[in-house]
C-alpha positions in Angstrom: -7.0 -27.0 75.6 -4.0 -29.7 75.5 -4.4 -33.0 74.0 -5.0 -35.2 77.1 -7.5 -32.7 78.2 -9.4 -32.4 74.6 -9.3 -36.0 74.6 -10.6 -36.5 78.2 -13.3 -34.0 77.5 -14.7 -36.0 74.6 -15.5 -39.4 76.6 -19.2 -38.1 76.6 -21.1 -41.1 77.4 -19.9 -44.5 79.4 -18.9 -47.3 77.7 -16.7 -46.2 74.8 -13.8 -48.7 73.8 -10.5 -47.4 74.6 -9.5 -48.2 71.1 -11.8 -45.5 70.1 -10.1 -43.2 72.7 -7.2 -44.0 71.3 -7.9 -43.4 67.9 -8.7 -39.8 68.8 -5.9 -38.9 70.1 -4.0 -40.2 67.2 -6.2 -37.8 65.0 -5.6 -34.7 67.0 -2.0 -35.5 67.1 -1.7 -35.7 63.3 -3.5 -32.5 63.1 -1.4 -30.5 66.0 1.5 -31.9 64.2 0.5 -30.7 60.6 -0.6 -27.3 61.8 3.1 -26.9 64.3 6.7 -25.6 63.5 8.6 -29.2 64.2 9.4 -29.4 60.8 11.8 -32.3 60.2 15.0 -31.4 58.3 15.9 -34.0 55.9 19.5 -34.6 54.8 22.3 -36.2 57.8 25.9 -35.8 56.6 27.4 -39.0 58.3 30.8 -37.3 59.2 29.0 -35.0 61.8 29.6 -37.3 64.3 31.5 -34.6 66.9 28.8 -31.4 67.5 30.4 -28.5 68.0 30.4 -27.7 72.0 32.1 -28.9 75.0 30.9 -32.4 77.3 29.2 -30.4 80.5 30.2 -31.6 83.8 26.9 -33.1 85.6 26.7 -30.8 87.9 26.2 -28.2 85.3 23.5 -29.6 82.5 22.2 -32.9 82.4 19.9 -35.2 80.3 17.2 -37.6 81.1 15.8 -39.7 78.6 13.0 -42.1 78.3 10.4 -43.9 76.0 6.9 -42.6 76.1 5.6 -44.6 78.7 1.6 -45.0 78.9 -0.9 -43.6 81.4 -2.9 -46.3 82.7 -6.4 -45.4 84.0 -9.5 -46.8 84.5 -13.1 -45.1 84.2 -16.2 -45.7 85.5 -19.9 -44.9 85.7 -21.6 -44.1 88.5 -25.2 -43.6 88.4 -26.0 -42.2 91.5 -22.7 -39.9 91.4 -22.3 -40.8 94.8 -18.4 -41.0 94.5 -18.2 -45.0 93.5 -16.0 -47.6 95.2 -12.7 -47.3 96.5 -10.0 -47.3 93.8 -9.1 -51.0 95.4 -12.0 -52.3 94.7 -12.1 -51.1 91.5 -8.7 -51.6 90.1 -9.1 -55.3 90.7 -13.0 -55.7 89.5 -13.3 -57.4 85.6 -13.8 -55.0 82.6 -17.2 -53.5 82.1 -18.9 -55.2 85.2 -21.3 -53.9 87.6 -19.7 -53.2 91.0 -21.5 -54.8 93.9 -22.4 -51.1 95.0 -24.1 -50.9 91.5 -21.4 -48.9 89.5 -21.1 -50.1 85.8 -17.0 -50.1 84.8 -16.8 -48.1 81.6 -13.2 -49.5 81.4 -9.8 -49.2 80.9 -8.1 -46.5 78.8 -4.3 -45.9 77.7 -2.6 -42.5 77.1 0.4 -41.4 76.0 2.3 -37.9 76.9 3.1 -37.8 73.2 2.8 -41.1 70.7 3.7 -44.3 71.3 6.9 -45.7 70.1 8.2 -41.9 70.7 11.3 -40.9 72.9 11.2 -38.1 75.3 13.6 -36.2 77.1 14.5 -33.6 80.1 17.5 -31.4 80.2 18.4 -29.8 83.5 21.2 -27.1 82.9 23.0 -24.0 84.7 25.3 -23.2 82.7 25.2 -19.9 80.7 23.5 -21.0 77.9 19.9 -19.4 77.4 18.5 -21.8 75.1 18.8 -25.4 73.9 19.1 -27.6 70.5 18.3 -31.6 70.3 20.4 -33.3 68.4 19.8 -37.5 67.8 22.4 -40.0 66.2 20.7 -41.0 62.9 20.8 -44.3 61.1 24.0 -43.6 59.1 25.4 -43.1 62.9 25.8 -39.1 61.7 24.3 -36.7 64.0 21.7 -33.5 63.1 18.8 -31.9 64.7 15.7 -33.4 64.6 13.8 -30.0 65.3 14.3 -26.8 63.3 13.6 -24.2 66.7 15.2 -23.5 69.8 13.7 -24.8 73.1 12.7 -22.5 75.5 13.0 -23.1 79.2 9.8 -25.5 80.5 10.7 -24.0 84.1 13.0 -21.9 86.0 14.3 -22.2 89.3 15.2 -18.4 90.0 17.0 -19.1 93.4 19.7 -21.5 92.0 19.6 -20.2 88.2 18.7 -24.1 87.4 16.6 -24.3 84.7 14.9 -27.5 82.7 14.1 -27.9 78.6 11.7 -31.0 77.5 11.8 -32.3 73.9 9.7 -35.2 72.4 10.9 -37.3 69.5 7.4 -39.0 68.0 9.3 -40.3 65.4 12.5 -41.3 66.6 15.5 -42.7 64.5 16.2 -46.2 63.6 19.5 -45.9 65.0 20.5 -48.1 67.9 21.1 -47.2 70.6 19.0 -44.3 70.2 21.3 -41.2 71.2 20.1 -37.5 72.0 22.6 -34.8 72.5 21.3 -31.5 74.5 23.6 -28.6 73.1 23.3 -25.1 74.8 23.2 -22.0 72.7 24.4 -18.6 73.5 21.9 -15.7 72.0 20.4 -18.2 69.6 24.0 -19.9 68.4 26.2 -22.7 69.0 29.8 -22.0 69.7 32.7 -24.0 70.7 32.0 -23.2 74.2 28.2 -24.6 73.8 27.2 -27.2 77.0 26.7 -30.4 75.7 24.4 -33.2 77.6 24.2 -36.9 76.2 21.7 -39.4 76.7 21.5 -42.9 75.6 18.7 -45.2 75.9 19.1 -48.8 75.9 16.8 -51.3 74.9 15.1 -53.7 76.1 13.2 -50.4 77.8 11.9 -51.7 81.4 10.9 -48.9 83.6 10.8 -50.9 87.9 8.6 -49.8 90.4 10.6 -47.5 92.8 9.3 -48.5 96.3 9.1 -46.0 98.9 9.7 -46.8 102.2 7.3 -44.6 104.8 9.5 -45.8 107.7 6.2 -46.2 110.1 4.8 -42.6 109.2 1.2 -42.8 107.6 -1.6 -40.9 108.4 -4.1 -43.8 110.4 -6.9 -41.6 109.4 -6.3 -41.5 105.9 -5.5 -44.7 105.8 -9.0 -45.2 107.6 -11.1 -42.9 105.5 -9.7 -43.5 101.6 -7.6 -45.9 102.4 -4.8 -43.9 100.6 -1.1 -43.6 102.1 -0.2 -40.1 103.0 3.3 -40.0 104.3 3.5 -38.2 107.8 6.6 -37.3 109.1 6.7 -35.1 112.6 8.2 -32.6 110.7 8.7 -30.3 108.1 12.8 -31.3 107.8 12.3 -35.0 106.8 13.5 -38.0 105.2 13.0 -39.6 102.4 13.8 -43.6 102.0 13.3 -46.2 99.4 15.1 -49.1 97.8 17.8 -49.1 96.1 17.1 -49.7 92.2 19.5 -52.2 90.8 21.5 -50.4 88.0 21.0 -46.6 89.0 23.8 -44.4 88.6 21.5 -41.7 90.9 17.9 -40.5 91.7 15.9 -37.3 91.1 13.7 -36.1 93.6 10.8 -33.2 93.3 8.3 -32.2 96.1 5.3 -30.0 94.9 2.0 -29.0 95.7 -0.1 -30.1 92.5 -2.1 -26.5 90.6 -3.7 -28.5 87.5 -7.6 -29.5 86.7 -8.7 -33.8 87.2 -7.8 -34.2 83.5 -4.5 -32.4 84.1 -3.8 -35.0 87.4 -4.3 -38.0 85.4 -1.9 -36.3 82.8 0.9 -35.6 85.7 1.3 -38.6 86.1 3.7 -39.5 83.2 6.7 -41.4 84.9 9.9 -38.4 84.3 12.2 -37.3 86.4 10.0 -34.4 87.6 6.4 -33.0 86.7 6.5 -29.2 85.0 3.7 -28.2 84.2 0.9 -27.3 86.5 2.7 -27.4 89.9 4.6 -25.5 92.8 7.9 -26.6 93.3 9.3 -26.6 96.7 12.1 -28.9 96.5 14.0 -30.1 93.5 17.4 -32.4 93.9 19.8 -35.0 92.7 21.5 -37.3 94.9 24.0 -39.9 93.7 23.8 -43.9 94.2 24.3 -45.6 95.9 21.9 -43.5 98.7 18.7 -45.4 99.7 17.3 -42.1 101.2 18.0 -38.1 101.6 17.0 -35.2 104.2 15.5 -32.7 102.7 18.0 -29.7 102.6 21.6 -31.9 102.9 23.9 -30.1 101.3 25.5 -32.7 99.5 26.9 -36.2 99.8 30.4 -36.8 98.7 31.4 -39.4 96.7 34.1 -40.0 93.7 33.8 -37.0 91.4 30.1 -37.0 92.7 27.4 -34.8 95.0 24.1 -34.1 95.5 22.8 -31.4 93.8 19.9 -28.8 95.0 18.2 -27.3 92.2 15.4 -25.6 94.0 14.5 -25.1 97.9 11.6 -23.7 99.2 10.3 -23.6 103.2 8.1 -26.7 103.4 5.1 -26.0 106.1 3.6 -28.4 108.7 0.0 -30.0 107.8 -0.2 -29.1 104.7 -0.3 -31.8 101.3 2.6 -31.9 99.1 3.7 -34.8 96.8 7.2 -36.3 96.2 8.2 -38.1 93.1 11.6 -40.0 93.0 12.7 -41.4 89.9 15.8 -43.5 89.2 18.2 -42.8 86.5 21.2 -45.0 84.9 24.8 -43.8 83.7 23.8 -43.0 80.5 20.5 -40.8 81.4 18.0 -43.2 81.2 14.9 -43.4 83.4 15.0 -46.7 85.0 12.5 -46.7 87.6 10.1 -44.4 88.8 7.6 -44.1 92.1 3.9 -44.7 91.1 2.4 -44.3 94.1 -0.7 -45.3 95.7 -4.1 -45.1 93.7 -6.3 -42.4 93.3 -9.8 -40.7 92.3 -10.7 -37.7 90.4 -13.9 -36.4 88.0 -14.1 -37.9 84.7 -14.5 -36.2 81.5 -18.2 -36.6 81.5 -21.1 -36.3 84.2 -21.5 -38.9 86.4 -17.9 -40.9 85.6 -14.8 -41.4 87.3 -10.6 -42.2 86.9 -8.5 -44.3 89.0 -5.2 -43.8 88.3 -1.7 -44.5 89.8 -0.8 -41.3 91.3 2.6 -41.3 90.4 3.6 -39.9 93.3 3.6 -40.1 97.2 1.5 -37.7 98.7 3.5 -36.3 102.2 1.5 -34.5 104.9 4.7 -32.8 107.4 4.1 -32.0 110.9 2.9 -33.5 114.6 -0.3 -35.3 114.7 -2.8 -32.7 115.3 -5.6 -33.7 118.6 -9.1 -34.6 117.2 -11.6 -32.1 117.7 -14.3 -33.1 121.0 -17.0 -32.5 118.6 -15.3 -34.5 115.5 -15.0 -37.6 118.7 -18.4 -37.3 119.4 -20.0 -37.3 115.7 -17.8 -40.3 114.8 -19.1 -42.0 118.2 -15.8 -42.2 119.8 
């Protein structure tokens, strides 16, 4: 069981404080960190300012960097188990209320991927290397590794040889700007030849709200039915558009079909440049600012020293759900601005309760408006 969902799973009756959900998870993170292999090595010369390796050109290993930001939800009983209001109506009701439909708020909880105050990171690379070391700039401005192990690919894309490494830092260095250097290894070693990937995070952190623009294409009867906003292009080749995010030196983009449990959806909804864990990926890219949009399957936009770059590619079908996350990044690797989505509604932890969340993503349904059914006109009176 992963910490979100152990701590999901113990919310057992409704109205527990969110301090007290909070406070568990603290304890089971102390533990799972007592009982893992991150063992911190202690002594930073403060000549190693130069690791050993060579600066990888972006479009062979890159680094995205970010603080841990929180997952927001909200809970709520509902006696009857009837499925509650709609995730409008409660999102905007006061704490621990009764909803006019008789649903008692059990209120409003905070997450975290990791810890709070941590930094977490992303390292998308092709090169040669098998295997990846975080280094971060300590406070006598020398550099070391913060971990004593290896990272392991988090997921590869097979049919470009992409592949992409996640590290957390819960205890990062007081060192400012806080730095993290990605450095490939080769067989388990760092050469001169090792890929290096730098990210710097600068402070104050802000993460915007990246807006997506549906250009007209929503699904009426979702709109009608959940009220949620399901993006429905005509077809499976299709564009993506949103605003441009001041400051962005480029944007990530992932479309995926979601594989996880209700605790694991609340999880995935951690702003990063894209969601590996329990997903389908079927398209994966990076396309270069200024762009306020992208068709799925360009093969790249030229611009000075820049292009978009495919990671993954998979044949998108016609009327069925996928979900698209877009994320902004800046010059230095930083996640700047990410696309939350509309809200959404899944099981709680214990019988009877709820989550409304923002989805973190925009969920896309491809293909031509399908012709209602005669019987489907008929039940709904129409």
């Amino acid at each position: 069981m992963t910490r979100f969902a152990a701590a999901h799973a113990a919310r057992t009756r409704p109205g527990r404080a969110p301090r007290q959900a909070l406070c568990a998870l603290a304890a089971l993170a102390l533990v799972l960190a007592a009982a893992g292999c991150a063992k911190k090595l202690a002594t930073t010369d403060a000549t190693y300012t130069k690791p050993e390796g060579i600066l990888a050109p972006d479009t062979m290993a890159r680094i995205v960097v970010r603080p841990d930001y929180p997952i927001e939800y909200i809970e709520y009983f509902d006696p009857l188990n009837v499925g509650g209001p709609t995730p409008a109506e409660t999102l905007f009701s006061t704490p621990y209320d009764t909803l006019a439909s008789g649903q008692v708020r059990t209120g409003v909880f905070t997450l975290y991927a990791n810890a709070p105050g941590s930094y977490e990171g992303t390292i998308f690379d092709r090169t040669a290397a098998n295997g990846y070391q975080v280094m971060r700039r300590e406070a006598n401005a020398g550099f070391r590794l913060f971990q004593d192990f290896a990272l392991t690919p988090a997921r590869r894309w097979l049919d470009t040889h992409w592949e992409a490494y996640s590290f957390a830092d819960p205890s990062p260095s007081p060192f400012q700007p806080p730095v993290y250097v990605g450095r490939g290894l080769f067989s388990g070693a760092a050469t001169q030849a090792s890929p290096l990937a730098v990210g710097t995070l600068d402070s104050p952190f802000q993460l915007d709200t990246l807006h997506f623009d549906y250009q007209g294409h929503i699904a009426i009867q979702d709109l009608i039915e959940t009220g949620d906003s399901t993006y429905a292009p005509p077809d499976s080749i299709f564009g993506l558009h949103w605003a441009q995010v001041p400051g962005a030196f480029g944007y990530w983009i992932q479309i995926y079909q979601f594989t996880g449990d209700a605790a694991e959806q609340v999880r995935s909804t951690v702003p990063a440049p894209v969601y590996l864990n329990k997903s389908r990926d079927f398209y994966v890219a990076f396309v270069p600012a200024p762009a306020d949009s992208h068709r799925i399957g360009d093969p790249g936009i030229d611009l000075p020293g820049l292009r978009t770059m495919i990671v993954t590619r998979r044949t998108i079908v016609n009327h069925q759900d996928y979900f698209a996350r877009i994320s902004a990044v800046d010059a230095d690797g930083q996640l700047i601005a990410h696309s939350y989505g509309r809200p959404t509604r899944v099981p709680g932890g214990a019988r009877n309760t709820w989550d409304v969340f923002w989805r973190g993503a925009i969920r896309i349904r491809p293909g031509p408006v399908l012709p209602t059914a005669p019987q489907a006109r008929i039940a709904a009176g129409r």
